[in-house]
N, CA, C and O atoms as a GROMACS GRO file, in nm:
protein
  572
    1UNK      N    1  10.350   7.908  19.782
    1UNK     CA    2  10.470   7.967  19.839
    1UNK      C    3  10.473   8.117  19.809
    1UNK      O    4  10.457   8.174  19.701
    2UNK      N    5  10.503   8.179  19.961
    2UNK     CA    6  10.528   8.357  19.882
    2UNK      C    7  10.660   8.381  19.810
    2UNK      O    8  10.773   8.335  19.820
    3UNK      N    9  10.578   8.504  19.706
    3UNK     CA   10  10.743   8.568  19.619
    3UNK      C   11  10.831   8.588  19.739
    3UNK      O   12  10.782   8.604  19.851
    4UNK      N   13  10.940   8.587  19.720
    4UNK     CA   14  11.035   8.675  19.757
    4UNK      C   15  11.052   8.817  19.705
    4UNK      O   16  11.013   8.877  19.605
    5UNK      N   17  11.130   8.849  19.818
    5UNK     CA   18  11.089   9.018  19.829
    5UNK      C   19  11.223   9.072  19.783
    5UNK      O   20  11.333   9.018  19.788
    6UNK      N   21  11.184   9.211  19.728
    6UNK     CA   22  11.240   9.314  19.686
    6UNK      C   23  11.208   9.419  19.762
    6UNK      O   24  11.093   9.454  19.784
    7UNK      N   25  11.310   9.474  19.804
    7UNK     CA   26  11.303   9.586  19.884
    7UNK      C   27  11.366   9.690  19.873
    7UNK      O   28  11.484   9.702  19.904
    8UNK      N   29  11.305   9.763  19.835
    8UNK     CA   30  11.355   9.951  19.793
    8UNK      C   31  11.320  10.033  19.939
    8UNK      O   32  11.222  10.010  20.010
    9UNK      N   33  11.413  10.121  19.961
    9UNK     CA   34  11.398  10.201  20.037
    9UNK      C   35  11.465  10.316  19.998
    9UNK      O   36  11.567  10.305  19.929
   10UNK      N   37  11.417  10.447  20.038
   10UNK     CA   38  11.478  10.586  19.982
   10UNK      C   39  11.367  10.665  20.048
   10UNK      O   40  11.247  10.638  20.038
   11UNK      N   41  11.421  10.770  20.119
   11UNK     CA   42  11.363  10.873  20.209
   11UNK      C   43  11.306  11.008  20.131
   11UNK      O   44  11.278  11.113  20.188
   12UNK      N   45  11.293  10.974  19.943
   12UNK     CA   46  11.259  11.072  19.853
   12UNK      C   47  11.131  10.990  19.790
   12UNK      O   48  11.120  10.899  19.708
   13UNK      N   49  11.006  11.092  19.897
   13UNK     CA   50  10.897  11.019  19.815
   13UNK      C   51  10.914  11.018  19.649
   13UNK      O   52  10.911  10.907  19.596
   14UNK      N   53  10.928  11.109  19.584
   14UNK     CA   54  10.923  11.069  19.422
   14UNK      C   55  11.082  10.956  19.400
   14UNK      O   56  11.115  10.895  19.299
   15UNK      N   57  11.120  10.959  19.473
   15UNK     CA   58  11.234  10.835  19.371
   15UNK      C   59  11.212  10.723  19.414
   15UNK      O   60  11.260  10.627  19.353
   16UNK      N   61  11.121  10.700  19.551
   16UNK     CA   62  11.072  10.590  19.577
   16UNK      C   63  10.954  10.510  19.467
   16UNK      O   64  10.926  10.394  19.434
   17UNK      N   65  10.905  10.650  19.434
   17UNK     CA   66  10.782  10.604  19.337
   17UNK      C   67  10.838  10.561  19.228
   17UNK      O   68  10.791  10.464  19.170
   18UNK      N   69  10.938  10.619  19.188
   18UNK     CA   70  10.968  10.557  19.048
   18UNK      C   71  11.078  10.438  19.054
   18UNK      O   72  11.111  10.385  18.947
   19UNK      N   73  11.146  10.388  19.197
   19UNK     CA   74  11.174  10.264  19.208
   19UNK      C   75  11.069  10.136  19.212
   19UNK      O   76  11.085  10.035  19.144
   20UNK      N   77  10.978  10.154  19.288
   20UNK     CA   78  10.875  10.098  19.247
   20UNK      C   79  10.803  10.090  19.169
   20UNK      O   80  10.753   9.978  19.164
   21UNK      N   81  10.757  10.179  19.076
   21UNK     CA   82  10.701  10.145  18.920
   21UNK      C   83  10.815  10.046  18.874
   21UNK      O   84  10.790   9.925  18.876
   22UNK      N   85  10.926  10.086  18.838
   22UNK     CA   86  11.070  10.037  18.777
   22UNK      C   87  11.050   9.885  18.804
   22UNK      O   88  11.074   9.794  18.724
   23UNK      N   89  10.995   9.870  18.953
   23UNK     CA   90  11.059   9.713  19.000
   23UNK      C   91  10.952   9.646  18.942
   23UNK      O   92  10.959   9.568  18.847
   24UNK      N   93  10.830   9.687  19.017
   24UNK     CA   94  10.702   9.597  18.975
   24UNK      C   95  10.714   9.603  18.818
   24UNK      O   96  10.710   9.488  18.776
   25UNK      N   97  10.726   9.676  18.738
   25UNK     CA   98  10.705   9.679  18.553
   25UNK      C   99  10.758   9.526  18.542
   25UNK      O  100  10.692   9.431  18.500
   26UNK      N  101  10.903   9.525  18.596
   26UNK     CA  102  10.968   9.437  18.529
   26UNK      C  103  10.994   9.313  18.596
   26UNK      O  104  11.038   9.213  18.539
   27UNK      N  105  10.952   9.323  18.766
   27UNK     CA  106  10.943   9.210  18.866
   27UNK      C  107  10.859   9.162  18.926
   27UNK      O  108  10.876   9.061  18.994
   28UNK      N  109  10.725   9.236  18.914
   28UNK     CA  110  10.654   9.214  18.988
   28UNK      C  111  10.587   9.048  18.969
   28UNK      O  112  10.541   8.988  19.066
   29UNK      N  113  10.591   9.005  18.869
   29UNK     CA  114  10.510   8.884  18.843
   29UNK      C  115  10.592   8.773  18.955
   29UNK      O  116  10.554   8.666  19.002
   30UNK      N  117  10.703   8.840  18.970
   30UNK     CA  118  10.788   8.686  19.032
   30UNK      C  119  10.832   8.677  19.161
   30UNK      O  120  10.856   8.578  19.230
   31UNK      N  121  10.846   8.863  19.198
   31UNK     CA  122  10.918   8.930  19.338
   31UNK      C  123  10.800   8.988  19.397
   31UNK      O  124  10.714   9.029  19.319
   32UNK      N  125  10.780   9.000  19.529
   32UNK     CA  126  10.700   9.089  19.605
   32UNK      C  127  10.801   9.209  19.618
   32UNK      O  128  10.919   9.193  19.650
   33UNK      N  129  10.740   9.339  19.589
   33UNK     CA  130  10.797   9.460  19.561
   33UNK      C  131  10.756   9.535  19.696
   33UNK      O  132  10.640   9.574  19.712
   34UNK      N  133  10.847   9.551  19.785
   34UNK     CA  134  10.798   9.656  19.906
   34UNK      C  135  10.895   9.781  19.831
   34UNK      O  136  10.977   9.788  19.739
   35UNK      N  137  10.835   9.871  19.926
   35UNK     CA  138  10.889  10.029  19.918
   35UNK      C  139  10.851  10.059  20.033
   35UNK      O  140  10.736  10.058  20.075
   36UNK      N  141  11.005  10.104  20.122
   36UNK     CA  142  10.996  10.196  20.188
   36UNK      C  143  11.043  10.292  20.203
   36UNK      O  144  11.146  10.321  20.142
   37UNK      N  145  10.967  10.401  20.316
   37UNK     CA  146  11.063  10.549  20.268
   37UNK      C  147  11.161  10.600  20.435
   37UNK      O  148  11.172  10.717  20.471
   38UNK      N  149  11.216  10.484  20.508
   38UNK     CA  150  11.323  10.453  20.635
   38UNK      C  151  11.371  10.355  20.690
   38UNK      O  152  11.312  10.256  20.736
   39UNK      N  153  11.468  10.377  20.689
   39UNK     CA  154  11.557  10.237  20.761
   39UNK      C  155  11.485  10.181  20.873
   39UNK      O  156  11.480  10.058  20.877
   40UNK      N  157  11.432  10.245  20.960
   40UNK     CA  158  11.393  10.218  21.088
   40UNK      C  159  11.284  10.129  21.042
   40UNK      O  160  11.269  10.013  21.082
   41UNK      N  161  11.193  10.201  20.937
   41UNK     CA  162  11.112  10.088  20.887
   41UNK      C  163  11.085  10.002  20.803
   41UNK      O  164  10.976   9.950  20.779
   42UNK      N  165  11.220   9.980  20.740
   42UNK     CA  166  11.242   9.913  20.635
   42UNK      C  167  11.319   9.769  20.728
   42UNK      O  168  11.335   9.654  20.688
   43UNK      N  169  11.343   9.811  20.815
   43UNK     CA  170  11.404   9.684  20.967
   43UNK      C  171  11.283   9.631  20.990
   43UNK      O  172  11.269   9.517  20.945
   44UNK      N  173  11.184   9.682  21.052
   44UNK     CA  174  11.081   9.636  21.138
   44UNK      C  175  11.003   9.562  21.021
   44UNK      O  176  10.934   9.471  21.067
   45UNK      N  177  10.996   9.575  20.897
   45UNK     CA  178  10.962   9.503  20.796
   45UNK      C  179  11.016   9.386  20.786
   45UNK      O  180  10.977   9.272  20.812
   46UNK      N  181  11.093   9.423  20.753
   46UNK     CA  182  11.202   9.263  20.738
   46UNK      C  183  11.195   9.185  20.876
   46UNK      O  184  11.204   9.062  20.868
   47UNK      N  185  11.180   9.238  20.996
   47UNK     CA  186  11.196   9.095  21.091
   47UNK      C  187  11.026   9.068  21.112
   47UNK      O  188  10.980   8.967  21.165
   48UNK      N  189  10.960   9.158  21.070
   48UNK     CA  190  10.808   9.028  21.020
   48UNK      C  191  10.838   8.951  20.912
   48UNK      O  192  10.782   8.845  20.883
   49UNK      N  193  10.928   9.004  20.850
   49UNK     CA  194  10.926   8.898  20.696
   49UNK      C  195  10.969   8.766  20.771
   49UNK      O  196  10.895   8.668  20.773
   50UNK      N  197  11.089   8.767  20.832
   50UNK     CA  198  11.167   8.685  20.876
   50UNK      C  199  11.079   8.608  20.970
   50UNK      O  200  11.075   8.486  20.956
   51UNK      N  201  11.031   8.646  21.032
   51UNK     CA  202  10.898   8.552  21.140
   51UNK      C  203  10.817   8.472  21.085
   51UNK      O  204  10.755   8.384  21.145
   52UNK      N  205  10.808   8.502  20.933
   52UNK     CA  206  10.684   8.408  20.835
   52UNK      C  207  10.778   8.364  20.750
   52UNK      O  208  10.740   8.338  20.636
   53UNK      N  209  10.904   8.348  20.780
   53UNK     CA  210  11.010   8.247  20.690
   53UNK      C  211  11.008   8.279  20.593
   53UNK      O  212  11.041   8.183  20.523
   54UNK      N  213  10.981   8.392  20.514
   54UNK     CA  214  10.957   8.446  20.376
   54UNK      C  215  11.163   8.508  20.341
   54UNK      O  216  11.252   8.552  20.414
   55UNK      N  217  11.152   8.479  20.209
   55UNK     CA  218  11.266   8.459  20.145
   55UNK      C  219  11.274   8.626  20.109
   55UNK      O  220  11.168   8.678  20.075
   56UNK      N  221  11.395   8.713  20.116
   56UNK     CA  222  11.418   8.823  20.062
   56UNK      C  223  11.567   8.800  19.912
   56UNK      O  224  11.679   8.750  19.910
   57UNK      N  225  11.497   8.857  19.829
   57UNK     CA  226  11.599   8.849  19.717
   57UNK      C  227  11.694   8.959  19.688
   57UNK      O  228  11.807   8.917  19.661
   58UNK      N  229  11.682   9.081  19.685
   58UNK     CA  230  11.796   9.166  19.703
   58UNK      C  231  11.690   9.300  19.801
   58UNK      O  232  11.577   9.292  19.850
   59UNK      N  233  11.784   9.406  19.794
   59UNK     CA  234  11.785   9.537  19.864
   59UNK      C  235  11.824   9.632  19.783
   59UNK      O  236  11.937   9.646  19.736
   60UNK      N  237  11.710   9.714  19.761
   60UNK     CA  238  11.797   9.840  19.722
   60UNK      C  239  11.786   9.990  19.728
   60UNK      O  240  11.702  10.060  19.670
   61UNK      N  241  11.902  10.034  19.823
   61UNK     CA  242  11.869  10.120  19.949
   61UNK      C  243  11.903  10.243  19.877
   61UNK      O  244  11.965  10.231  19.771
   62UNK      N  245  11.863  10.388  19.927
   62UNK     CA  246  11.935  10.462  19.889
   62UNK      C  247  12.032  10.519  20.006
   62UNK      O  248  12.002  10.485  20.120
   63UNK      N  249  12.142  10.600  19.989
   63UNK     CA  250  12.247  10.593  20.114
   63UNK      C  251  12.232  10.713  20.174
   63UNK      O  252  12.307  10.721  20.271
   64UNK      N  253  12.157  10.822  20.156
   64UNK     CA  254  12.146  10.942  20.201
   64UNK      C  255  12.026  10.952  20.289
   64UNK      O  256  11.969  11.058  20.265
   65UNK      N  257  11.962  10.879  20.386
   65UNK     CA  258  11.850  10.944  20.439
   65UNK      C  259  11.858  10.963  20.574
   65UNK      O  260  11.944  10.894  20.629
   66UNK      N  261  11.806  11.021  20.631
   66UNK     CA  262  11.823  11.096  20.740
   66UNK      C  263  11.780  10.960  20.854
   66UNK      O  264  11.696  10.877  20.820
   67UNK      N  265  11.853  10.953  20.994
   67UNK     CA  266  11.831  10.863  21.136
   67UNK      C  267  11.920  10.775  21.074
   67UNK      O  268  12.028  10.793  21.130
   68UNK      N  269  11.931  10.689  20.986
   68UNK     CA  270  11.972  10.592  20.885
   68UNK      C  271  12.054  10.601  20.772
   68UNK      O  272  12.004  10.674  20.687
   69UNK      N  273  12.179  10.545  20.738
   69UNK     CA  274  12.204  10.587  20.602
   69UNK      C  275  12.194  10.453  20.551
   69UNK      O  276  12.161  10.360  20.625
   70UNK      N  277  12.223  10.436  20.414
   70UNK     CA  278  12.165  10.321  20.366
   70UNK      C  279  12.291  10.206  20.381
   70UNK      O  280  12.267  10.086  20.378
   71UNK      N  281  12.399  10.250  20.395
   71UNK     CA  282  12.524  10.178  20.483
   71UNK      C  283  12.456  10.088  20.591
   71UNK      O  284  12.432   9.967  20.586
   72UNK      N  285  12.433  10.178  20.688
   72UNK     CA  286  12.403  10.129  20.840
   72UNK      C  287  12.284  10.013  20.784
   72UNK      O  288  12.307   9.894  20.806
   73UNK      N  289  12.157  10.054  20.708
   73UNK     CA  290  12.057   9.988  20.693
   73UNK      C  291  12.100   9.813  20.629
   73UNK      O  292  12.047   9.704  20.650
   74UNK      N  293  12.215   9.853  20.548
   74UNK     CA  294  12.280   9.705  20.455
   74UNK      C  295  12.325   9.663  20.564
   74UNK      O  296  12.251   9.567  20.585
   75UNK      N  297  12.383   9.667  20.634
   75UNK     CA  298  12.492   9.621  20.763
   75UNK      C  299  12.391   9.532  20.856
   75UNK      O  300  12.417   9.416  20.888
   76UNK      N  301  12.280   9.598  20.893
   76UNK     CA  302  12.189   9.518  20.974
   76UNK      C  303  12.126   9.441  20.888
   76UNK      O  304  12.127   9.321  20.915
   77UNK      N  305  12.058   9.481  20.768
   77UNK     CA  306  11.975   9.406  20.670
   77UNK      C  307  12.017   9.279  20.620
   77UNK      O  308  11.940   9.199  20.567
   78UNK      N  309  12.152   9.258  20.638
   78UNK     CA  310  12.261   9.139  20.591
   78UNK      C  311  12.268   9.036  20.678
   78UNK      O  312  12.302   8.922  20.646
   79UNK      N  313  12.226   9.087  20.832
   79UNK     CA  314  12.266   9.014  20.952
   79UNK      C  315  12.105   8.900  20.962
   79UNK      O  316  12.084   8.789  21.011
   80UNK      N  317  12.023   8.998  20.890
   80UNK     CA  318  11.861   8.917  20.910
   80UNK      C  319  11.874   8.811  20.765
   80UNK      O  320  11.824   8.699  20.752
   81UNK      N  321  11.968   8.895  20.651
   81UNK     CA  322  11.884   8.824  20.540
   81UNK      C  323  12.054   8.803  20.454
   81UNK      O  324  12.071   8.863  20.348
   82UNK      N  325  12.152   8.730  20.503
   82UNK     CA  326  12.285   8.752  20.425
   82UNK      C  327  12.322   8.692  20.253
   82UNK      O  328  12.420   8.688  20.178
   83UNK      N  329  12.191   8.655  20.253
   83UNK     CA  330  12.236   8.597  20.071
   83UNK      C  331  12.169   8.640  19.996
   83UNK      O  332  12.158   8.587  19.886
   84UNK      N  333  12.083   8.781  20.039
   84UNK     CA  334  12.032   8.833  19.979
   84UNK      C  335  12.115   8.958  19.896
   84UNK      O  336  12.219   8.998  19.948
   85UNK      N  337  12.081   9.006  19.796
   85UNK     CA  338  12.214   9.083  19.714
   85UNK      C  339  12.129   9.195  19.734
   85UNK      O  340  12.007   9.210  19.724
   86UNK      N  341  12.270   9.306  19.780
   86UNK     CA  342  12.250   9.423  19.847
   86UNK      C  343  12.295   9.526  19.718
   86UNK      O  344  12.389   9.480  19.654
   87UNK      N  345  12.260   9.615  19.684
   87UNK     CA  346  12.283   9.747  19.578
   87UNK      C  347  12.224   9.842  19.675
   87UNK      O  348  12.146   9.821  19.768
   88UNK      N  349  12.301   9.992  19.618
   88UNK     CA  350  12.354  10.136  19.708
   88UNK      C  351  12.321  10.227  19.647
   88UNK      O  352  12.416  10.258  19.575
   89UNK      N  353  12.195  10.327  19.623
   89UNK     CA  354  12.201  10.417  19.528
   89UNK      C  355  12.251  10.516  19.582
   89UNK      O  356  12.245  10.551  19.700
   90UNK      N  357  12.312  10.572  19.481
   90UNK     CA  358  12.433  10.645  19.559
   90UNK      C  359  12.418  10.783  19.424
   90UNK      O  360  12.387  10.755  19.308
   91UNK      N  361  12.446  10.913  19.468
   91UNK     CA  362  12.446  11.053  19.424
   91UNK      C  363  12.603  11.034  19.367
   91UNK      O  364  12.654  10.925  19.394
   92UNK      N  365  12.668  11.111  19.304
   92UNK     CA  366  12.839  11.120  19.256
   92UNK      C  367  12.891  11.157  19.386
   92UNK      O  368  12.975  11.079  19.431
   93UNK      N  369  12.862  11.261  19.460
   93UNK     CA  370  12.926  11.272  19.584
   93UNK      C  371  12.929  11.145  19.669
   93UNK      O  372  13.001  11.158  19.768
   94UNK      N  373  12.883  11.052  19.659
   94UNK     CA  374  12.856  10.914  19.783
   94UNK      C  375  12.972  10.813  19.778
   94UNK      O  376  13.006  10.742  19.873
   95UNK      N  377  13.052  10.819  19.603
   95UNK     CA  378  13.091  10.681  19.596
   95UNK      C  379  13.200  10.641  19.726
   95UNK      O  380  13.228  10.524  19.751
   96UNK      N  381  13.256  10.759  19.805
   96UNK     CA  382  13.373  10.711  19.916
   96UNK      C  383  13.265  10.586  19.987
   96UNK      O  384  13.298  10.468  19.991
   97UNK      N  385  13.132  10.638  20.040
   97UNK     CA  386  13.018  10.558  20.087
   97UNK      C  387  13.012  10.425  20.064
   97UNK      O  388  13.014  10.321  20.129
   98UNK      N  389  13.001  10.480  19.891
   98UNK     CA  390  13.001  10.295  19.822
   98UNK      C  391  13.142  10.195  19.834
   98UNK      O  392  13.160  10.077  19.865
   99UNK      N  393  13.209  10.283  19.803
   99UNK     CA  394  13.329  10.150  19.862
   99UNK      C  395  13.345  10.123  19.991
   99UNK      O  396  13.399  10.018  20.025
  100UNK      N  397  13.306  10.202  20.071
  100UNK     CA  398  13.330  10.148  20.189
  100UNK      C  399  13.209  10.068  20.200
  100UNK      O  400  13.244   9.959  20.243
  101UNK      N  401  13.063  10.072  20.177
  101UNK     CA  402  12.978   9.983  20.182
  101UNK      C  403  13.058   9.813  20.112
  101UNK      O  404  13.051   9.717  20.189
  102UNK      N  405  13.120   9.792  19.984
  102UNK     CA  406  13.157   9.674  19.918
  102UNK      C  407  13.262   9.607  20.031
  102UNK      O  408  13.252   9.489  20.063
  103UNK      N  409  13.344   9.680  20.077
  103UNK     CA  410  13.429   9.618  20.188
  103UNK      C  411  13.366   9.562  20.319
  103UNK      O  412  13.411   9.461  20.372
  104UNK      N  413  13.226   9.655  20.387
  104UNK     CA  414  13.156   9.642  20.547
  104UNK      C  415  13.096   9.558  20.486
  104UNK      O  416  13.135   9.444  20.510
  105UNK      N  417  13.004   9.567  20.405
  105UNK     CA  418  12.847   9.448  20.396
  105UNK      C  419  12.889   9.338  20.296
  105UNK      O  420  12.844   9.224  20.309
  106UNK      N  421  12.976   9.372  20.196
  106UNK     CA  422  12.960   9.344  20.078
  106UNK      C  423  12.902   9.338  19.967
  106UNK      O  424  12.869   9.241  19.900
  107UNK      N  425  12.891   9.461  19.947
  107UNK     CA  426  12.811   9.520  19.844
  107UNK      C  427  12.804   9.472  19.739
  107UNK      O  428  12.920   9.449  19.704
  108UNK      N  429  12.697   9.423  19.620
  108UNK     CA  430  12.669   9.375  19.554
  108UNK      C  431  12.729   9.487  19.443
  108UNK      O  432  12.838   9.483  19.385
  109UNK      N  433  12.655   9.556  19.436
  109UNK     CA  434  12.668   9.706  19.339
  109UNK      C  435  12.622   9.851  19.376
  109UNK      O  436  12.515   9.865  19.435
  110UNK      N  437  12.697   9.956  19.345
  110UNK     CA  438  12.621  10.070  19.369
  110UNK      C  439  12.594  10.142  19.209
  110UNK      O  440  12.670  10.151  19.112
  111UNK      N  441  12.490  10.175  19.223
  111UNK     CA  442  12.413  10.262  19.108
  111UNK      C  443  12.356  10.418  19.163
  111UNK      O  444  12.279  10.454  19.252
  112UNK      N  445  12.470  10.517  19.015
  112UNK     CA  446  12.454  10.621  19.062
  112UNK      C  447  12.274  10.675  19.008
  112UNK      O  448  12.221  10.633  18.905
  113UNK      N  449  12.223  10.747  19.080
  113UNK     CA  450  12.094  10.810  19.013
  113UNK      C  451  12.137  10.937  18.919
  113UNK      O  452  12.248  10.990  18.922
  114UNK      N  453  12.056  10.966  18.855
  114UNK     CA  454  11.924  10.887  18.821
  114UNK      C  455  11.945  10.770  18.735
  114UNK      O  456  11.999  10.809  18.632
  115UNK      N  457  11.921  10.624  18.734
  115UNK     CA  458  11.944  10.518  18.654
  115UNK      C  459  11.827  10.528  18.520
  115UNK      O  460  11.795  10.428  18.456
  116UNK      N  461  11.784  10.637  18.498
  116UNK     CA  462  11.717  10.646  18.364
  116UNK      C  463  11.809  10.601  18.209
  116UNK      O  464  11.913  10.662  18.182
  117UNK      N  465  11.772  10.522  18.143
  117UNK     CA  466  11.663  10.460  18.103
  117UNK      C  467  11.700  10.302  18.192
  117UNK      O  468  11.809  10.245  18.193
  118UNK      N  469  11.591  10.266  18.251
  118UNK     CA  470  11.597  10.145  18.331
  118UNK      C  471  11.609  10.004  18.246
  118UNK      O  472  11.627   9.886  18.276
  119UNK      N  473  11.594  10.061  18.150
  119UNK     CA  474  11.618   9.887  18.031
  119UNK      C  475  11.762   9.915  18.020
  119UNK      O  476  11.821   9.807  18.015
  120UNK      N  477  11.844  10.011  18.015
  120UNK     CA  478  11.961  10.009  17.990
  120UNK      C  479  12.029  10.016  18.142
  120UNK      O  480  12.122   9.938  18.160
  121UNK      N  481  11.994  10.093  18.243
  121UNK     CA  482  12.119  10.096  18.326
  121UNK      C  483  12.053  10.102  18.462
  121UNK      O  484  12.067  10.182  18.554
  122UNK      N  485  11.951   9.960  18.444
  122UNK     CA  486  11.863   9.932  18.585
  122UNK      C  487  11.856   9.761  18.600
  122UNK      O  488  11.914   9.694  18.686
  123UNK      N  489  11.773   9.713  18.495
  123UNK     CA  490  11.757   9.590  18.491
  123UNK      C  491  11.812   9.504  18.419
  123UNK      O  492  11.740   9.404  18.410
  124UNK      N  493  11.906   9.497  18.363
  124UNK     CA  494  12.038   9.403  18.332
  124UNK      C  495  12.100   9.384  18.457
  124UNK      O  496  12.144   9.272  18.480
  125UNK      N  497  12.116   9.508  18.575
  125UNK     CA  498  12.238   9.486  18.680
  125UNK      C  499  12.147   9.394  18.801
  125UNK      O  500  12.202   9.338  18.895
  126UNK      N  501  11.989   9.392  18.776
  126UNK     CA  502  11.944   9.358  18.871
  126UNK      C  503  11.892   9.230  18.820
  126UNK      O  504  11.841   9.147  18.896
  127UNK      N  505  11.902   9.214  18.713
  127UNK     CA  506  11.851   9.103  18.623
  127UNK      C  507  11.973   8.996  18.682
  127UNK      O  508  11.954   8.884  18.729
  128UNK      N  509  12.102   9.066  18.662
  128UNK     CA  510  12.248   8.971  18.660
  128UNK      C  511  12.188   8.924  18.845
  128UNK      O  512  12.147   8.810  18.865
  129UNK      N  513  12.191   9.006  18.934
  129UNK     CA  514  12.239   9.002  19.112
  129UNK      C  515  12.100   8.880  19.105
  129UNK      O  516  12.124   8.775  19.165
  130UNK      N  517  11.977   8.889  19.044
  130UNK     CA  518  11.868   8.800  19.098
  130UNK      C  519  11.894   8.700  19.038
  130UNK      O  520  11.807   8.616  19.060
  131UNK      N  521  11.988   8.656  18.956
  131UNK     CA  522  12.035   8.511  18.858
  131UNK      C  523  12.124   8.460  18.948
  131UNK      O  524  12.116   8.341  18.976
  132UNK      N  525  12.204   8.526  18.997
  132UNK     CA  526  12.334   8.477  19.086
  132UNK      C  527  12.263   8.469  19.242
  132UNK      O  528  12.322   8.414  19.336
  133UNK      N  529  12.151   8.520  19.254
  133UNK     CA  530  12.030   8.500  19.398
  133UNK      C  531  12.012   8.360  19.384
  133UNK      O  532  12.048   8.277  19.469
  134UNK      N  533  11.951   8.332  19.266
  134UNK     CA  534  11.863   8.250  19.294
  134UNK      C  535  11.974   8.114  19.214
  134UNK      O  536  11.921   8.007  19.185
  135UNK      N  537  12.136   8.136  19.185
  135UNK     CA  538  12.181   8.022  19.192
  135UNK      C  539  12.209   7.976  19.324
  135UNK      O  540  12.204   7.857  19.355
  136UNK      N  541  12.242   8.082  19.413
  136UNK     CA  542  12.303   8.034  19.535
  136UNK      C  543  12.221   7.974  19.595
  136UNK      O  544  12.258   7.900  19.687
  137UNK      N  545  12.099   7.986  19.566
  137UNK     CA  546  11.985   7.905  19.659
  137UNK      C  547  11.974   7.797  19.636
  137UNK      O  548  11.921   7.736  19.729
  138UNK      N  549  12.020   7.691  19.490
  138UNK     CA  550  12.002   7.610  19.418
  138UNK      C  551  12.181   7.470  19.536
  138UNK      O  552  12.281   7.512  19.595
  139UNK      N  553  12.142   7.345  19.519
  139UNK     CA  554  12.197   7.264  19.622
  139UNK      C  555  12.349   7.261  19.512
  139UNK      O  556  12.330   7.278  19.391
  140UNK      N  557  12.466   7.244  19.553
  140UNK     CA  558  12.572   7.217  19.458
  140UNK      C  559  12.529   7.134  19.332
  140UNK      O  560  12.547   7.177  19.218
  141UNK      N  561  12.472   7.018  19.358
  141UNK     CA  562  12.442   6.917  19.258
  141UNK      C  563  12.368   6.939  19.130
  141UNK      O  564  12.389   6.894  19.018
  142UNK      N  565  12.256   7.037  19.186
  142UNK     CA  566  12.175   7.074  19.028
  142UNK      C  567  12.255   7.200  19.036
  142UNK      O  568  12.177   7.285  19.079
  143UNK      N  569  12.362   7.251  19.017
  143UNK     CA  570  12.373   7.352  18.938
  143UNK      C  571  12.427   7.324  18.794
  143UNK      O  572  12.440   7.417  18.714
   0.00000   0.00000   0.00000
């Protein structure tokens, strides 16, 4: 069976890179780790995912990139993959963004950058959203 996917997207080649180091360090054994750097193609990804029935476990977009903001990208990304848990990286100027993202998509969480040190204020929040992923997937009975 394939991992399920993790999906980073951010239109800043270096913060893409270091979302992806970040994810694979600490996910890779269990999640397939994509990175992309646009909505447009961070879509066309996901509906091949979706064609090979492959499971997506969260998203995590950044909200500033240009054709796309990472709003618009959760909004459609929810419609292909809705139990997948969505997070918003978001600048201090964004948070009007982020609440309005928790109300449209239902935003899981937004995290302001830079989330340095990632043992403290990266993977606990993503540790918590992929525990509560992968209860919802689980049938009422065995929980």
């Amino acid at each position: 069976m394939d991992k399920p996917l993790i999906l980073s997207v951010d239109d800043d080649t270096n913060v893409l890179n270091v979302i992806e180091r970040d994810l694979r360090g600490r996910y890779g054994a269990d999640y397939q780790i994509v990175a992309i750097n646009s909505g447009h193609a961070a879509l066309e990804h996901l509906r091949k995912v979706q064609e090979k029935n492959q499971t997506t476990a969260l998203f995590l977009v950044d909200q500033r990139m240009p054709q796309m903001t990472g709003l618009e990208l959760l909004k459609q990304a929810r419609m292909l993959y809705p139990a997948a848990r969505r997070v918003l990286l978001t600048a201090y100027a964004d948070t009007e963004a982020a609440m309005e993202a928790i109300n449209t998509v239902q935003l899981d969480y937004y995290l302001m950058k830079p989330w340095e040190p990632p043992e403290e204020r990266l993977y606990p929040i993503l540790d918590d959203l992929l525990g509560d992923w992968k209860a919802s997937l689980m049938p009422p009975g065995a929980r």
